[in-house]
Backbone as JSON, one array per atom type, in Angstrom:
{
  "sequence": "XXXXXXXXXXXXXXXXXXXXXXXXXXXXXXXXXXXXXXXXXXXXXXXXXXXXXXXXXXXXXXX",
  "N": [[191.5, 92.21, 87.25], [193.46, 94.71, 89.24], [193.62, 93.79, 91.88], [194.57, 91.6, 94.56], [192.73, 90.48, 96.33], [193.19, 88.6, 100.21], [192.81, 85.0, 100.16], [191.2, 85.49, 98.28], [188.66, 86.27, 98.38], [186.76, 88.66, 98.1], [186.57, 91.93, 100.56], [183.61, 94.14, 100.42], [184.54, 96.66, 101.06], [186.64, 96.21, 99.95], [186.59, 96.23, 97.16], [185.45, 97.95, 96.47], [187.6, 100.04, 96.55], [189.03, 98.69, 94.55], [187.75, 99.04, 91.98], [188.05, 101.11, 90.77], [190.45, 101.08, 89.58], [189.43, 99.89, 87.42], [187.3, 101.18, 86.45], [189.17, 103.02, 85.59], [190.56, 101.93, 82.96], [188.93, 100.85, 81.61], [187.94, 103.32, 80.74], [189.76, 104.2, 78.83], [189.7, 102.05, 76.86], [188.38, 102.8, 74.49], [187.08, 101.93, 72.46], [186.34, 99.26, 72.99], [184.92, 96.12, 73.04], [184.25, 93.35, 73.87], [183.96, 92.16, 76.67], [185.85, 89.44, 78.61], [184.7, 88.18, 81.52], [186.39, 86.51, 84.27], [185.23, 84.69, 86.22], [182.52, 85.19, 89.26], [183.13, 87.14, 90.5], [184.19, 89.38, 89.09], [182.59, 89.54, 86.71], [180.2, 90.7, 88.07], [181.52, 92.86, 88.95], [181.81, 94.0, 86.47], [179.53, 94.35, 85.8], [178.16, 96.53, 86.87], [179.72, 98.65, 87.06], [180.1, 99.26, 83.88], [177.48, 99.92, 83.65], [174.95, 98.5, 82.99], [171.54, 96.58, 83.86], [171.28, 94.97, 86.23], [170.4, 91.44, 86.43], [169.53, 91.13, 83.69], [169.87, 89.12, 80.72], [173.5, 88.8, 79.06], [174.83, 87.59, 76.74], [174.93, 87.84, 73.89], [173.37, 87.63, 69.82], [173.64, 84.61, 68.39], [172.26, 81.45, 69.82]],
  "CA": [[191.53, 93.27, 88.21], [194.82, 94.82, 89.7], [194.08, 93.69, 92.86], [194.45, 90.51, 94.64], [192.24, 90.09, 97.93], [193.79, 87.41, 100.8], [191.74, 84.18, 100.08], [190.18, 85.55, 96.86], [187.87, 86.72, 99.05], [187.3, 90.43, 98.87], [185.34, 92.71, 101.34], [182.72, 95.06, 99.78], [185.53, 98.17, 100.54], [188.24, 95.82, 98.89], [185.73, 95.81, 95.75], [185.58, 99.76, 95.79], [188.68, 100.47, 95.74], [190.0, 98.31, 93.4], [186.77, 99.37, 90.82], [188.9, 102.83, 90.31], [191.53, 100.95, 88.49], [188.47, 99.0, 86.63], [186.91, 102.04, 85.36], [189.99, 103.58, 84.3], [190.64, 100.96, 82.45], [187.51, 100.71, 80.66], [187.88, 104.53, 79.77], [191.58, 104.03, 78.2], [189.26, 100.88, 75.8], [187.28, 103.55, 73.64], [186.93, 100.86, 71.1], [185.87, 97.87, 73.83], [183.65, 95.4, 72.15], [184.17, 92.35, 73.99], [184.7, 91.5, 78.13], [185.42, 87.85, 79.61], [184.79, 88.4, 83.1], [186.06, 84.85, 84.8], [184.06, 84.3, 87.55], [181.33, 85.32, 89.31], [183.26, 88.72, 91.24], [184.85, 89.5, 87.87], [181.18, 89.5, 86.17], [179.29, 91.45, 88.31], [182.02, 94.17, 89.01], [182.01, 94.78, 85.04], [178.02, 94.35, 85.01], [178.12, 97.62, 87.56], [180.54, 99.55, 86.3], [179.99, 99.65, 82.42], [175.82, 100.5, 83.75], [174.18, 96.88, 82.57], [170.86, 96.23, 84.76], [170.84, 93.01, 86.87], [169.41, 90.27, 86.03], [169.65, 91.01, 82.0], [171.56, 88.21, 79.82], [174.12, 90.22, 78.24], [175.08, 87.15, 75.6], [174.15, 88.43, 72.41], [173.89, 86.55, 68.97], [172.74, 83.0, 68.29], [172.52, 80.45, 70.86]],
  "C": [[192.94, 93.33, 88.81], [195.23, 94.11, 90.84], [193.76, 92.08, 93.92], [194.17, 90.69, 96.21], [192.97, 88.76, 98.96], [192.76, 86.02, 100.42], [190.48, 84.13, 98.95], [188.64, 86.31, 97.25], [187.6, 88.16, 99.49], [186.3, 90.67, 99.67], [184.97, 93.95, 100.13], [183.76, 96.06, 99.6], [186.24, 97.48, 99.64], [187.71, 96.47, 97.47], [186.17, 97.54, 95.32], [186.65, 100.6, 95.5], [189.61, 99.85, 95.14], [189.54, 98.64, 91.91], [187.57, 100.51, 90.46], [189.57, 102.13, 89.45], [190.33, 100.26, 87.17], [188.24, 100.25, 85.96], [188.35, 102.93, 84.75], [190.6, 103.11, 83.08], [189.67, 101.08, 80.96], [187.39, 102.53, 79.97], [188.75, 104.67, 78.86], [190.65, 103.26, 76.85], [188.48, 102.17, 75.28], [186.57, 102.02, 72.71], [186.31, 99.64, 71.3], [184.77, 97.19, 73.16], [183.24, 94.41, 72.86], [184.88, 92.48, 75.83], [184.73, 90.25, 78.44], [185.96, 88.51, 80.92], [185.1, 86.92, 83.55], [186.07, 84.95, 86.35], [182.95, 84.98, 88.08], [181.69, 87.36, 89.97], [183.43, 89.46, 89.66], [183.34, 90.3, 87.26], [180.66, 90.69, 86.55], [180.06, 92.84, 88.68], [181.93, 94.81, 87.68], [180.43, 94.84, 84.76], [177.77, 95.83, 85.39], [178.61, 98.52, 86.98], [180.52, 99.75, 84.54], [177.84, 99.97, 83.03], [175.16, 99.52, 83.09], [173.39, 96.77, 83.74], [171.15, 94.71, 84.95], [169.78, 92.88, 86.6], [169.11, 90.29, 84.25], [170.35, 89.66, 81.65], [171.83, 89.17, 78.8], [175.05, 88.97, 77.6], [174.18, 87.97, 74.54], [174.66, 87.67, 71.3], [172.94, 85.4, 69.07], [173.12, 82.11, 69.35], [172.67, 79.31, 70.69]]
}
């Protein structure tokens, strides 16, 4: 993500407007196959924004 909260710690607004650069992002990838989200903000901002219900596991493949 572009944007770096004080303490790593964002507030809910921080989140929203840093998601703008996220989805433009993700519209630029036509081709996107693969995200590592690292950590847990990371994760759930890309679970939101690409439209993935919570609480799914979104591994796919053999375990």
């Amino acid at each position: 993500m572009r944007c770096a909260p004080p303490a790593n710690r964002p507030l809910r607004e921080e989140l929203e407007n840093c998601s703008i650069y996220l989805k433009w992002e993700f519209r630029l990838l036509k081709r996107l196959r693969v995200v590592v989200a690292l950590g847990g903000i990371a994760f759930n901002s890309c679970v939101r924004i690409l439209g993935f219900p919570a609480g799914r596991s979104l591994v796919m493949g053999p375990s």
